[in-house]
Each structure stands twice: as C-alpha cells, then as structure tokens.
Short mmCIF file of the C-alpha atoms (twelve columns), coordinates in Angstrom:
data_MODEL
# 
_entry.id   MODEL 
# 
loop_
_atom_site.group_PDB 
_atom_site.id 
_atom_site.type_symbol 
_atom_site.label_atom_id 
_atom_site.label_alt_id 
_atom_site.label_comp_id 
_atom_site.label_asym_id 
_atom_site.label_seq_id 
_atom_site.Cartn_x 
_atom_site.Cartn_y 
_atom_site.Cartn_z 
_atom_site.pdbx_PDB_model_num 
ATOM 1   C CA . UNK A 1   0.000   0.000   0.000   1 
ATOM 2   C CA . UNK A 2   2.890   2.491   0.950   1 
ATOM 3   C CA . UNK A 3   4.636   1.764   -2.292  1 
ATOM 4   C CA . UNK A 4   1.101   1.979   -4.682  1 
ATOM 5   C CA . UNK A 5   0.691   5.345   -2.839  1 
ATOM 6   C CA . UNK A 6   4.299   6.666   -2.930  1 
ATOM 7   C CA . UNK A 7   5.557   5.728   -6.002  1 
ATOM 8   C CA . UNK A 8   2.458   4.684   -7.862  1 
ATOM 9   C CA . UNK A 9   0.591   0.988   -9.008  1 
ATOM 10  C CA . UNK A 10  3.481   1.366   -12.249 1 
ATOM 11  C CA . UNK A 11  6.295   1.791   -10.393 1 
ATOM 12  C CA . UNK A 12  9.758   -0.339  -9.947  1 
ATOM 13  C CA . UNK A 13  9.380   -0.368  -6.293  1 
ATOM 14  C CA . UNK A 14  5.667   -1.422  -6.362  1 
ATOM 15  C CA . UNK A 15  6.693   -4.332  -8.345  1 
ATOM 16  C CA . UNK A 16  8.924   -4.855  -5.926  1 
ATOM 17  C CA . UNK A 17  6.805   -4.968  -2.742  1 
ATOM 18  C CA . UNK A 18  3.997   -6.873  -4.893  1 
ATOM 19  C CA . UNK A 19  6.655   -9.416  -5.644  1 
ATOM 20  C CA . UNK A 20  7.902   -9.977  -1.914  1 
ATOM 21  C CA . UNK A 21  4.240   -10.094 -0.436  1 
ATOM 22  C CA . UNK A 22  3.418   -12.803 -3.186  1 
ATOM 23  C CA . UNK A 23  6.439   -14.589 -2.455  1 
ATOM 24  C CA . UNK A 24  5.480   -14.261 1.264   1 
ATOM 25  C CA . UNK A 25  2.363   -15.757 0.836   1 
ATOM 26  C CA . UNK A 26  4.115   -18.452 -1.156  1 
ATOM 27  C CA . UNK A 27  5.638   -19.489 1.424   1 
ATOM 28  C CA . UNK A 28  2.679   -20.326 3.383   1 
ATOM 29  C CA . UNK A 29  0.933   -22.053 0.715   1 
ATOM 30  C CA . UNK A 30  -1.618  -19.270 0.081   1 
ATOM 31  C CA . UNK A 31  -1.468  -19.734 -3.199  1 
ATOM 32  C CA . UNK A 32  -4.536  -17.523 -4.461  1 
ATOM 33  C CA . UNK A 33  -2.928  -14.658 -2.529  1 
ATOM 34  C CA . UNK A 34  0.566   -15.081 -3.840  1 
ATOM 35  C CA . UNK A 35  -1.026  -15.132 -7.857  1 
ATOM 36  C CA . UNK A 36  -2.737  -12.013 -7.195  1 
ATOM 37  C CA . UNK A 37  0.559   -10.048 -5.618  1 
ATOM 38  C CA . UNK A 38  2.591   -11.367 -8.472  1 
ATOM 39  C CA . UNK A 39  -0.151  -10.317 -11.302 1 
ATOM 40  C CA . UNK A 40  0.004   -6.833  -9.377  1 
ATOM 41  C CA . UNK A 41  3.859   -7.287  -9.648  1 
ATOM 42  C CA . UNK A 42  3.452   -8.022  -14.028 1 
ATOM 43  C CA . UNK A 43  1.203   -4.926  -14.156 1 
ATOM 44  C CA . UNK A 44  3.469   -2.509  -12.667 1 
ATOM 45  C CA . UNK A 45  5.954   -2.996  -15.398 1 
ATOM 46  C CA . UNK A 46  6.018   -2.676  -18.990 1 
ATOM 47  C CA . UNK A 47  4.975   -5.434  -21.233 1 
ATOM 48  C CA . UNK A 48  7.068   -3.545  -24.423 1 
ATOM 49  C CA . UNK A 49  10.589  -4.532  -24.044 1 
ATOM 50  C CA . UNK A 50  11.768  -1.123  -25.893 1 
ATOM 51  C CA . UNK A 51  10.538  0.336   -22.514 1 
ATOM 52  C CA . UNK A 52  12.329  -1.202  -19.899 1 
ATOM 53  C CA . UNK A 53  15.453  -0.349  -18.424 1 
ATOM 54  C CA . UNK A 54  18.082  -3.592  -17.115 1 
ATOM 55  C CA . UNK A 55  16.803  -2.769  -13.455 1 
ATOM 56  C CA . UNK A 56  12.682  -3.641  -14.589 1 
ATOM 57  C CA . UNK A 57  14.437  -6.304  -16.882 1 
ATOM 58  C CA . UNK A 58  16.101  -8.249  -14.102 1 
ATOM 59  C CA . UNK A 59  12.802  -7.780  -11.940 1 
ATOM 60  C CA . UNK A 60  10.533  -8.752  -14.606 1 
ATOM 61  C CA . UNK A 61  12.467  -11.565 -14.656 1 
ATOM 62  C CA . UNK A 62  11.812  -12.498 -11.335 1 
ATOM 63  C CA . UNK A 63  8.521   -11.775 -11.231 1 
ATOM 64  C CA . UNK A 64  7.704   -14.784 -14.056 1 
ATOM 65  C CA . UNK A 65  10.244  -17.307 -12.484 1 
ATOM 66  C CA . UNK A 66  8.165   -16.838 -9.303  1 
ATOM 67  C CA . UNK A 67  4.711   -17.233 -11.217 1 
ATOM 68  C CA . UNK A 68  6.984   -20.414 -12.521 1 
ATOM 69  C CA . UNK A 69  7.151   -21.609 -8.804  1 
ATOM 70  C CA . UNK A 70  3.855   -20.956 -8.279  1 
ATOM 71  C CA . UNK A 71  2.534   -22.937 -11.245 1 
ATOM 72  C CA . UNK A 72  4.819   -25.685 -10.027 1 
ATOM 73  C CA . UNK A 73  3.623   -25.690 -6.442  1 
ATOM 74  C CA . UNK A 74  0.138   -25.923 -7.755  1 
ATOM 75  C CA . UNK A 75  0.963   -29.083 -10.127 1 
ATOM 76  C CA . UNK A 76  0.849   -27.488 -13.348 1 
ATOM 77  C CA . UNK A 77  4.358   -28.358 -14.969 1 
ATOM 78  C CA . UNK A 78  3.128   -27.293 -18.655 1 
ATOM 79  C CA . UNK A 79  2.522   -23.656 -17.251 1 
ATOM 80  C CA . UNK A 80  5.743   -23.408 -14.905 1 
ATOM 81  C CA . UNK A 81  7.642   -24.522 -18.205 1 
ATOM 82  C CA . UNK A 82  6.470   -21.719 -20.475 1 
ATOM 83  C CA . UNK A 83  7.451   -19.289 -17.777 1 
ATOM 84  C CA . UNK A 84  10.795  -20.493 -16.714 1 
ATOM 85  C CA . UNK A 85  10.885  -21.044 -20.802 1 
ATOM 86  C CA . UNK A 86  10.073  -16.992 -21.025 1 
ATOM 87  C CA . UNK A 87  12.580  -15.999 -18.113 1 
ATOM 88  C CA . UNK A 88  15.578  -17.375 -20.480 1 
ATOM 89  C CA . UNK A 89  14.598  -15.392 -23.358 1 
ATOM 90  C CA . UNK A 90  14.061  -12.360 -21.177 1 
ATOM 91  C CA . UNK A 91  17.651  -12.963 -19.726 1 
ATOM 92  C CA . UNK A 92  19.190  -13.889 -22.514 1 
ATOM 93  C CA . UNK A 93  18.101  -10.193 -24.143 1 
ATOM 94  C CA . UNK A 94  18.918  -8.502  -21.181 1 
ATOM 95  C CA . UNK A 95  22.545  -10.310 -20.115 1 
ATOM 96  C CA . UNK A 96  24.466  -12.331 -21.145 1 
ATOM 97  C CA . UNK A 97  26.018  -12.914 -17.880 1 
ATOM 98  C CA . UNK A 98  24.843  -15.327 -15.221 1 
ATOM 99  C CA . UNK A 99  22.043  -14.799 -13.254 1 
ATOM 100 C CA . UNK A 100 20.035  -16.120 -10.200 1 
ATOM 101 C CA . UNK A 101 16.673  -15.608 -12.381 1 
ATOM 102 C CA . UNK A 102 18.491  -17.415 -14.882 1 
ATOM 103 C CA . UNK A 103 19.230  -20.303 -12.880 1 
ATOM 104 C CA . UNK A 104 16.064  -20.367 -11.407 1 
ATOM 105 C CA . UNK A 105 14.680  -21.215 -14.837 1 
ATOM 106 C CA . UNK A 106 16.914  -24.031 -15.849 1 
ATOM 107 C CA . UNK A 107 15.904  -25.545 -11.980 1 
ATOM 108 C CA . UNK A 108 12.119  -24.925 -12.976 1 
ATOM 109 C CA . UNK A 109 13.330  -26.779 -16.838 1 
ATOM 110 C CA . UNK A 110 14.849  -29.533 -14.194 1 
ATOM 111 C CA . UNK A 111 11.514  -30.256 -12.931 1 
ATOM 112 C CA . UNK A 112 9.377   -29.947 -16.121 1 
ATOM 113 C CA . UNK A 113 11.641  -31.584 -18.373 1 
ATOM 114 C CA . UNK A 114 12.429  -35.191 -17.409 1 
ATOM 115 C CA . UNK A 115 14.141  -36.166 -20.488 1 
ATOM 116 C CA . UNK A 116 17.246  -33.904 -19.648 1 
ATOM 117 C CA . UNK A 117 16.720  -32.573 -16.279 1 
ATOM 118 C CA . UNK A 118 20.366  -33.803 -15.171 1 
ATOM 119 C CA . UNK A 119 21.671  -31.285 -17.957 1 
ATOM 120 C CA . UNK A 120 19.200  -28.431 -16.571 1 
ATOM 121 C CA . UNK A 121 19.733  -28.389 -12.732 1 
ATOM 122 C CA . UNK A 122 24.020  -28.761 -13.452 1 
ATOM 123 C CA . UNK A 123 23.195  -25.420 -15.446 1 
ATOM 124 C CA . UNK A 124 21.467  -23.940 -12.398 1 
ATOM 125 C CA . UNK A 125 24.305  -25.113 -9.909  1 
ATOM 126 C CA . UNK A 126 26.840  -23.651 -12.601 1 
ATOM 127 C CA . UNK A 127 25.427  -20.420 -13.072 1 
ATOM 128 C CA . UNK A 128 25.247  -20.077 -8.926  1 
ATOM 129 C CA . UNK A 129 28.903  -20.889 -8.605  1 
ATOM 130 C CA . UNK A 130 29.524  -18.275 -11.178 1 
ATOM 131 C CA . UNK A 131 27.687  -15.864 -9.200  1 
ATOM 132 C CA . UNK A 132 29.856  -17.239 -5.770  1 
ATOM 133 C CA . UNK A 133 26.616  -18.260 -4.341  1 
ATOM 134 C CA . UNK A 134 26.815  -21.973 -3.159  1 
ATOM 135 C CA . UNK A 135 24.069  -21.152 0.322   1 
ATOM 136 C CA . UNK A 136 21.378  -19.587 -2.519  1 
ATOM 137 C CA . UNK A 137 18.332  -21.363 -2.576  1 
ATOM 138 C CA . UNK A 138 18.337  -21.213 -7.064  1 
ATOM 139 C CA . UNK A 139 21.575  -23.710 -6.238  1 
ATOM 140 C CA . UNK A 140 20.346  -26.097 -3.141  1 
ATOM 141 C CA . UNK A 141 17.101  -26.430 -5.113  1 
ATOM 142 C CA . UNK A 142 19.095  -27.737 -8.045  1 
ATOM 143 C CA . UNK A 143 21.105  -30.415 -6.000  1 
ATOM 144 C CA . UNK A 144 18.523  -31.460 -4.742  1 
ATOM 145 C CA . UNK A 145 17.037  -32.393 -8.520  1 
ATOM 146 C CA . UNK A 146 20.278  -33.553 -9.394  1 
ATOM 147 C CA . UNK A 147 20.473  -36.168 -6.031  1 
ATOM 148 C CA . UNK A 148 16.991  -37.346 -6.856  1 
ATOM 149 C CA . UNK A 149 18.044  -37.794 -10.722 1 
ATOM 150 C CA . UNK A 150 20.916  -39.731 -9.643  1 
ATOM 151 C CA . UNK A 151 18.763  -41.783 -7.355  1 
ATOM 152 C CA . UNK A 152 16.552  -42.876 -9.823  1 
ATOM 153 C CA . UNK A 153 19.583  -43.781 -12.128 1 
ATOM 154 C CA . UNK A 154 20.776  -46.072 -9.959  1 
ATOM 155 C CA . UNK A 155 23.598  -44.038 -8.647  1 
ATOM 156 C CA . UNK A 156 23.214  -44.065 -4.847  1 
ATOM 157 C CA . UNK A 157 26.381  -43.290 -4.106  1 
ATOM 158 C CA . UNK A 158 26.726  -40.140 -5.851  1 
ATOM 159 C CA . UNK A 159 23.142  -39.511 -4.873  1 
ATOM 160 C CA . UNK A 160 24.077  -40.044 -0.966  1 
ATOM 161 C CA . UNK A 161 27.131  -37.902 -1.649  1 
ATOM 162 C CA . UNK A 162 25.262  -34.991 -3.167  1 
ATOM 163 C CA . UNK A 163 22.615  -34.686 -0.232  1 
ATOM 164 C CA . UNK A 164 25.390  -34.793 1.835   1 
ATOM 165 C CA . UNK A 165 26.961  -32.071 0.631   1 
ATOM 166 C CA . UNK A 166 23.242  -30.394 0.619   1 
ATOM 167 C CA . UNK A 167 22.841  -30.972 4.588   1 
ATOM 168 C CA . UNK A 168 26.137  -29.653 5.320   1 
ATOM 169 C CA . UNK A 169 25.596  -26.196 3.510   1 
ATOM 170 C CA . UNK A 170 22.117  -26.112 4.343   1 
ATOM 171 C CA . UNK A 171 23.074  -26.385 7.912   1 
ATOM 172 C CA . UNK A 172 25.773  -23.516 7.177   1 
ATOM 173 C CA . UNK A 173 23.410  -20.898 5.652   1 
ATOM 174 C CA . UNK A 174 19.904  -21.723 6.864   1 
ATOM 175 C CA . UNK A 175 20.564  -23.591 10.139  1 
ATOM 176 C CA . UNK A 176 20.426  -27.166 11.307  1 
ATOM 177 C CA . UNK A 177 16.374  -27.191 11.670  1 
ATOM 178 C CA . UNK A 178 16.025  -25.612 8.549   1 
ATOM 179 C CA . UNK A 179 13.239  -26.477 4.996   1 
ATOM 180 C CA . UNK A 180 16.607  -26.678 3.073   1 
ATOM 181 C CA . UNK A 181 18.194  -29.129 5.807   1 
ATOM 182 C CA . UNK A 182 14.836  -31.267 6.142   1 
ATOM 183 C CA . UNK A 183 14.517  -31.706 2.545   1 
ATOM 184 C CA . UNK A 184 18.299  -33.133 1.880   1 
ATOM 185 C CA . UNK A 185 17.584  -35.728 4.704   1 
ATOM 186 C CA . UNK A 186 14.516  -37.077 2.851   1 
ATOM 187 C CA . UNK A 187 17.019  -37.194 -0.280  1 
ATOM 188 C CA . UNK A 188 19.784  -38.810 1.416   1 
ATOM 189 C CA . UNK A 189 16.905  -41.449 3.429   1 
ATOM 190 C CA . UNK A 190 16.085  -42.649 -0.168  1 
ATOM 191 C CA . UNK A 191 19.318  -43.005 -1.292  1 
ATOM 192 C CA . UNK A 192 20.454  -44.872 1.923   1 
ATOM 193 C CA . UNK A 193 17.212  -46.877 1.922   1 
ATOM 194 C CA . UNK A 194 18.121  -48.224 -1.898  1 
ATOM 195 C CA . UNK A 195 21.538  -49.090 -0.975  1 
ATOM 196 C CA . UNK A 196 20.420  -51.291 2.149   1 
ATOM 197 C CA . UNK A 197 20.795  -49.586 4.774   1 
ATOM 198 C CA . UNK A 198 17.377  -49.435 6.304   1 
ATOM 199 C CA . UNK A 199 18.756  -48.123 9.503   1 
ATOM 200 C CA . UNK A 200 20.782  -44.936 8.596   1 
ATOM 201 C CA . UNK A 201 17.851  -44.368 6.247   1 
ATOM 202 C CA . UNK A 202 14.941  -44.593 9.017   1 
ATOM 203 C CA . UNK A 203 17.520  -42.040 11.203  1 
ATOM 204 C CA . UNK A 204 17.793  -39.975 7.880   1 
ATOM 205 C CA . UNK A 205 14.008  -40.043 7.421   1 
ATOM 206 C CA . UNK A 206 13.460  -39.217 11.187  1 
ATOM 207 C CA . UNK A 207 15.194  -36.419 11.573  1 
ATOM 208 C CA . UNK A 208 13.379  -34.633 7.871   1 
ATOM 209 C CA . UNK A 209 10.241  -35.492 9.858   1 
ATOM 210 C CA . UNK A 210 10.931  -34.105 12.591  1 
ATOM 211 C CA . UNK A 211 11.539  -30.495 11.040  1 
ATOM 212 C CA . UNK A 212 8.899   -31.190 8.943   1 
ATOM 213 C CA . UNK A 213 6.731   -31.338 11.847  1 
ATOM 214 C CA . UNK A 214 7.830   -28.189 13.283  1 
ATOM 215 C CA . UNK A 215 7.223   -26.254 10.053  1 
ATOM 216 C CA . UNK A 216 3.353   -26.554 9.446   1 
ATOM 217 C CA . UNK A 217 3.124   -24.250 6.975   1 
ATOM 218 C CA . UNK A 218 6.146   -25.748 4.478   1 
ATOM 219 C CA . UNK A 219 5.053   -25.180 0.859   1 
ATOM 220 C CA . UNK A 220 3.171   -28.366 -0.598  1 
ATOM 221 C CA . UNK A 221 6.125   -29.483 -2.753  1 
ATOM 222 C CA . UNK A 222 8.147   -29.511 -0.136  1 
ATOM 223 C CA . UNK A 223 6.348   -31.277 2.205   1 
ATOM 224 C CA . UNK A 224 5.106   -34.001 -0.600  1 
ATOM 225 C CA . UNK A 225 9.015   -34.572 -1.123  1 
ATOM 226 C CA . UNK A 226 9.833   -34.920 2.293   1 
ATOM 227 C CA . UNK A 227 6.292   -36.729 3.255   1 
ATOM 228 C CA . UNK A 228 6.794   -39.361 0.214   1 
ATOM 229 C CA . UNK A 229 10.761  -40.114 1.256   1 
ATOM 230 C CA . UNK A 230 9.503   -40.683 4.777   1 
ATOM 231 C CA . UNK A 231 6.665   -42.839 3.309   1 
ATOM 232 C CA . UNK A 232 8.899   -45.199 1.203   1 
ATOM 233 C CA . UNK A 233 10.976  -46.267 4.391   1 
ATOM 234 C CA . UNK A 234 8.063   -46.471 6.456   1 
ATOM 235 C CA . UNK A 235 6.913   -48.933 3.681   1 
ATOM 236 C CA . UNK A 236 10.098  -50.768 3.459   1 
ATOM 237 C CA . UNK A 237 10.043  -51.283 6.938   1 
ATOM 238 C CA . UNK A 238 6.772   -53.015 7.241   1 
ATOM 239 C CA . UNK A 239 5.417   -49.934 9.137   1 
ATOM 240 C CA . UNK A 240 2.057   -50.013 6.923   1 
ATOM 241 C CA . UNK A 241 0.157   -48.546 10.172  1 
ATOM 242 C CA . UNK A 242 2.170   -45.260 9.840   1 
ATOM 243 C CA . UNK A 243 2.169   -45.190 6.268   1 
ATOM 244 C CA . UNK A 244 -1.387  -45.010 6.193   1 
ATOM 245 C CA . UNK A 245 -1.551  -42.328 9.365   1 
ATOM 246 C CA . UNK A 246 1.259   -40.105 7.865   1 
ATOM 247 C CA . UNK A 247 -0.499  -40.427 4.400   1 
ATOM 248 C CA . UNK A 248 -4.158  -39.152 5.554   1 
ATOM 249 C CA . UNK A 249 -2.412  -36.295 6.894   1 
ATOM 250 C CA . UNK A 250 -0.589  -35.455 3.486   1 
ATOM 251 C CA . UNK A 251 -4.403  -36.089 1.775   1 
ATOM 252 C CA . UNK A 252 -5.920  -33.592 4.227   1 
ATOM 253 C CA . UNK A 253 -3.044  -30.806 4.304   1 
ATOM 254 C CA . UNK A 254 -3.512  -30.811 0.292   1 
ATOM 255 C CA . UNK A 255 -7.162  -30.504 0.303   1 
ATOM 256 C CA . UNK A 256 -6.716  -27.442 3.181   1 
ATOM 257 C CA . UNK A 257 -4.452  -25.771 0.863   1 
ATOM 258 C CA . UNK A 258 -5.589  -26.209 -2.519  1 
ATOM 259 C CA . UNK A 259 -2.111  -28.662 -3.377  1 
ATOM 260 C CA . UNK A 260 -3.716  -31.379 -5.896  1 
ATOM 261 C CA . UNK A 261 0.195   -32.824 -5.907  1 
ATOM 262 C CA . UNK A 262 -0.433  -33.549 -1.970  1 
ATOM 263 C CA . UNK A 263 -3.767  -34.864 -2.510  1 
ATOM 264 C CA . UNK A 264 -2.494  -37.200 -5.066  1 
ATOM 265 C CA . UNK A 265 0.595   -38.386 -3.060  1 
ATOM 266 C CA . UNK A 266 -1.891  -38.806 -0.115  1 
ATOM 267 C CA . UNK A 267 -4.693  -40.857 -1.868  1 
ATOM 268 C CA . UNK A 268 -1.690  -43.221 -3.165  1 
ATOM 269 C CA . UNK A 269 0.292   -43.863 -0.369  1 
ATOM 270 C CA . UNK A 270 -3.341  -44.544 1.689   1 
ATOM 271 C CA . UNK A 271 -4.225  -46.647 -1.342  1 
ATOM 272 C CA . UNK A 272 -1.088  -48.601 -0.717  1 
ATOM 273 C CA . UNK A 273 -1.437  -49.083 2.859   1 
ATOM 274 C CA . UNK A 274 -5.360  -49.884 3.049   1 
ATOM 275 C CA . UNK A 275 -4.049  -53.036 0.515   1 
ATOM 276 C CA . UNK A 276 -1.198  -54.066 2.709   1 
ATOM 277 C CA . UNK A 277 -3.295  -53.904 5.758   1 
ATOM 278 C CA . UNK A 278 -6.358  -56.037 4.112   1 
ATOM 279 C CA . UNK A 279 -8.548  -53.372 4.006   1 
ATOM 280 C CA . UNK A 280 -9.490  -53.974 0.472   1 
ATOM 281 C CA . UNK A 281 -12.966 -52.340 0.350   1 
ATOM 282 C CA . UNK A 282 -11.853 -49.163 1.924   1 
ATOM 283 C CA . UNK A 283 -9.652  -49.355 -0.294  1 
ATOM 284 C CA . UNK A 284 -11.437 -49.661 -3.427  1 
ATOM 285 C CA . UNK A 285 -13.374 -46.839 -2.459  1 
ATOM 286 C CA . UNK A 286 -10.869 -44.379 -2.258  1 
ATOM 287 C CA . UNK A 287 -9.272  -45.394 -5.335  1 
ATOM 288 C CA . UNK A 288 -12.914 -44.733 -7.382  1 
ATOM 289 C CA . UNK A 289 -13.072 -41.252 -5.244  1 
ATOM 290 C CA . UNK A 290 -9.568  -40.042 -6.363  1 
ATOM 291 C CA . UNK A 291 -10.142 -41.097 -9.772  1 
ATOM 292 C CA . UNK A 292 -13.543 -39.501 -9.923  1 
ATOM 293 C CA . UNK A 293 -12.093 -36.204 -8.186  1 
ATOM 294 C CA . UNK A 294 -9.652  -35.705 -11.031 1 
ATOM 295 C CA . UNK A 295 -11.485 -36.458 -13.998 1 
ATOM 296 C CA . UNK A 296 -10.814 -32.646 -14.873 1 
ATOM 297 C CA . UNK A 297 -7.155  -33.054 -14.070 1 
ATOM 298 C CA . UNK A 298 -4.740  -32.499 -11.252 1 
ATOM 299 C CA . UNK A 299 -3.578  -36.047 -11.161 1 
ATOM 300 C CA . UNK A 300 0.021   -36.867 -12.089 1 
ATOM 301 C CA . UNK A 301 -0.215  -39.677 -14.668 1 
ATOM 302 C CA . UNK A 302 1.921   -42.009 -12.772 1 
ATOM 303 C CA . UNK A 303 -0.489  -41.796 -9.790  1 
ATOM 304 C CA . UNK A 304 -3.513  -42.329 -12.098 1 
ATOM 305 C CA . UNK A 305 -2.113  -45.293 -13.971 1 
ATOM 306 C CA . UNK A 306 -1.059  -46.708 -10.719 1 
ATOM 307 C CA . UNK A 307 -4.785  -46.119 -9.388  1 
ATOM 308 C CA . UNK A 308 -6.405  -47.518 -12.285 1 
ATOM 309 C CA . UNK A 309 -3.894  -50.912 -12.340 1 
ATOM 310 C CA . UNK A 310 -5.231  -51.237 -8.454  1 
ATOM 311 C CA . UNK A 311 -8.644  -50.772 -9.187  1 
ATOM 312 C CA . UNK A 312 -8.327  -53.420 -12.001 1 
ATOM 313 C CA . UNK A 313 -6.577  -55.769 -9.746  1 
ATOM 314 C CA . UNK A 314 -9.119  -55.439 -7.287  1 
ATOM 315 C CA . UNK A 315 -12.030 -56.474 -9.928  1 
ATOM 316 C CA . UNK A 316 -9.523  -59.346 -11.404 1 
ATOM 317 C CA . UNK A 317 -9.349  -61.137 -7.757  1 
ATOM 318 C CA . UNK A 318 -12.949 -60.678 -7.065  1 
ATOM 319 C CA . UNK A 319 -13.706 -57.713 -4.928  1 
ATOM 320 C CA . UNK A 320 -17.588 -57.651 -6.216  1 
ATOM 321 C CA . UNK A 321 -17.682 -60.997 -4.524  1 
ATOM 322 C CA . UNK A 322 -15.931 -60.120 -1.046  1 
ATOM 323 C CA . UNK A 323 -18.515 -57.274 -0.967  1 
ATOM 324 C CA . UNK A 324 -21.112 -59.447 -1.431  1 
ATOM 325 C CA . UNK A 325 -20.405 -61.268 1.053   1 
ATOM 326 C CA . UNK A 326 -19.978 -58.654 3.642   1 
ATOM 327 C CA . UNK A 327 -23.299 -57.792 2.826   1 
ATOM 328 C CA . UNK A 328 -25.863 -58.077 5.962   1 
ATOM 329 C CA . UNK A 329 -28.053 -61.074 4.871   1 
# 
C-alpha cells in the first residue's frame, strides 16, 4: 500500500513490494494470494521490451520465475515450463552474464523436463557458482534435482554424496532445523534406503520429519518430497500402520491448501497401505473417489495409472464378490 501510494501501481518499487508479499504468501501455501501479488507485480511494469530499463528487466524476470514456482507448487508443470521457458529469453536479451533468475529457470526446466533434467539443474548449480553463491536457494534447489536424478539412475552413491553435501551447507546458511536441511535428509533417506541400509535411512528419514513437523506451513512441494521419502521407508520397513496415518495427513493438508500434488501423493500412499493392511474395500473406495475427483485433471499420470492398475486388480481377484459377502443377509 505504501509503495502503490508513494511511487504509484506502475512503479519499480511497487513491483517490488507486490513481488515480496506474493512470495510471502508463497511461502505459506496461500497460493490464491501469492497469484494475485505477483499479477500486481506483471502490471506494474512494462509489457514492451523497448521500454524497460536492465533494473525492470532483471525484476521482470523475477517476477515470471516466481509465477513459474507458483505454477509448479500448484501441479501445473506445462505452465511453470512456459514461464521459466520466457525468463531465459528475457535474460538472454537482457545479459548475457549469469544470473540467479536465470538459474532459477533451468531448476524450474529440471523439474518440467524429465528427459534432460540432469543437464538443466548442473546449469542452475553452474550459473550459482559463477555468481559465488553456493548457500542460494536457485543452487540447493538444483542439488537437490540432481540427487533425486541420480537416485533414480541407480547411482546411490553419488546420490548419498550430493545430499550430503546439501545438509552440510544447508546447515551452514539456513541452520540445522532448517526447509533446506529437512529436505536433503529425505534425499539422502532414499538413497540410503536403496543401498540397504534401512537403519541410517529410518535415522535420515526421522530427523526430515521431525523439522517437517515443526514447520506446518512448508510449501506443498516440499512437504510431498519430504512426506513421500519418509513414506517409502516407512513402507520398506513393514510400518504399513504409519504409512497409512502419515499419508491421511498429506491427503488432508492438500485438500486445506488447494495442493492437488499432496492430494495425489496422499490418496496413493493410503491406497497402498489400506491393501497391505487387508482393508481392500476401503480401499477400493478411495481409489474410485480419487479417480472420480480428477477427472478434470490435477492427477500426475503415474499416480492415475497406478490407481487404475489397483482398481483393475481389485475387480480381477474378485472384490464384487468379497462385498457381497460382507453384505448383511
């Protein structure tokens, strides 16, 4: 308000203060709140590129790699990759040195773009050394794409090696107890978990849930990350009874804050669980609910092929006849 009414609504420093309220609200998963600050943020500058200066270059910038972040957090890759796609043209035109808006894109690429990702978030982390920025979040954000790309590789020693590196300087520049911290620890639980040692991953997986805990009001990504590491050792350890717990608590978080990608994660993981624990109606149920709640999208296609192979599965062995049978006489 001070800035609208001191500088004016098409001002660099109304941009400016629209930008760090939305990203405020960002952070606290207020999502509807954060797309109106940043819209306010667009609108303050000028769409003709004749007319701005490098200053409302580099914040224009900014402003679409955090609608990118937004789109992300909200599950919709195809818009967060025609922003972070936008932000490189706009940088590329304004500099041709590095940037953190520039690295921010390539992470955002990282995430949309599985094909290459690897190639993407070693950008990011390149352009943030170049800056002499290894504690920014544009570079801990990329590790931790690159650790989860080398997980699923099959590279678990690099992968345990990178999120290693990620606790230590999130420890350094955000503290011990910290999002960046909490996150790395799910990364390096997976890792640990896939090269057998069940142990050092539960500890690993422990201590992200327990600053997980402390943060209620971690953005959904996050939290879906660090909820689905702690999740798979939970599973691996038999603990089906937690799974389950832990996993209604992802579904309900999601629907409080408007995060389809928790909702999703949620309604598989309890999916899972209500089948290991021989709850097979319950089951059955949920599976037909999720799939009905996202016939207009907002499921990930894994999670709705995985869904739909259950729900067949469930028909294959029978389950018409088991609820026949329940049936009161």
């Amino acid at each position: 308000a001070l800035a609208r009414t001191g500088y004016g609504p098409r001002s660099t420093a109304f941009a400016e203060a629209s930008l760090a309220a939305g990203l405020a609200a960002l952070r606290t998963n207020g999502f509807a709140a954060a797309e109106r600050a940043f819209d306010a943020a667009c609108g303050a500058l000028p769409a003709d590129e004749a007319a701005r200066d490098g200053v409302r270059g580099e914040l224009r910038a900014r402003v679409l790699g955090a609608r990118a972040t937004l789109a992300l957090a909200r599950g919709r890759f195809r818009v967060a990759d025609s922003l972070a796609a936008e932000v490189l043209v706009e940088e590329r035109t304004r500099t041709r040195g590095p940037s953190a808006a520039r690295a921010w894109a390539w992470r955002v690429l990282g995430t949309t773009r599985h094909d290459s990702s690897d190639t993407y978030y070693l950008r990011a982390i390149a352009v943030m050394d170049s800056l002499g920025a290894p504690l920014a979040v544009e570079r801990l954000d990329a590790m931790l794409g690159h650790a989860g790309l080398l997980s699923s590789a099959g590279n678990y020693v690099a992968a345990d090696s990178v999120a290693r590196e990620g606790i230590r300087l999130s420890t350094i520049g955000y503290g011990a107890r910290s999002r960046e911290a909490a996150h790395f620890h799910a990364y390096r639980s997976e890792a640990l978990l896939m090269r057998g040692d069940t142990t050092a991953a539960a500890a690993e997986s422990d201590s992200a849930l327990s600053i997980l805990d402390a943060l209620p009001d971690a953005v959904a990504p996050v939290r879906v990350d660090i909820m689905s590491s702690a999740l798979t050792v939970f599973a691996a350890r038999g603990r089906w009874r937690e799974v389950l717990d832990r996993a209604e608590q992802l579904r309900v978080f999601g629907l409080a804050n408007g995060a389809p990608l928790a909702v999703a994660s949620g309604d598989r993981w309890v999916v899972r669980a209500m089948l290991r624990l021989g709850d097979t109606a319950q089951a059955t149920t949920r599976i037909r609910e999720a799939l009905a709640a996202s016939t207009g999208g907002g499921l990930p296609a894994a999670t709705g092929r995985e869904l739909r192979v259950q729900l067949d599965t469930l028909r294959a062995r029978g389950f018409d006849r088991a609820r026949r049978d329940a049936a009161p006489e």
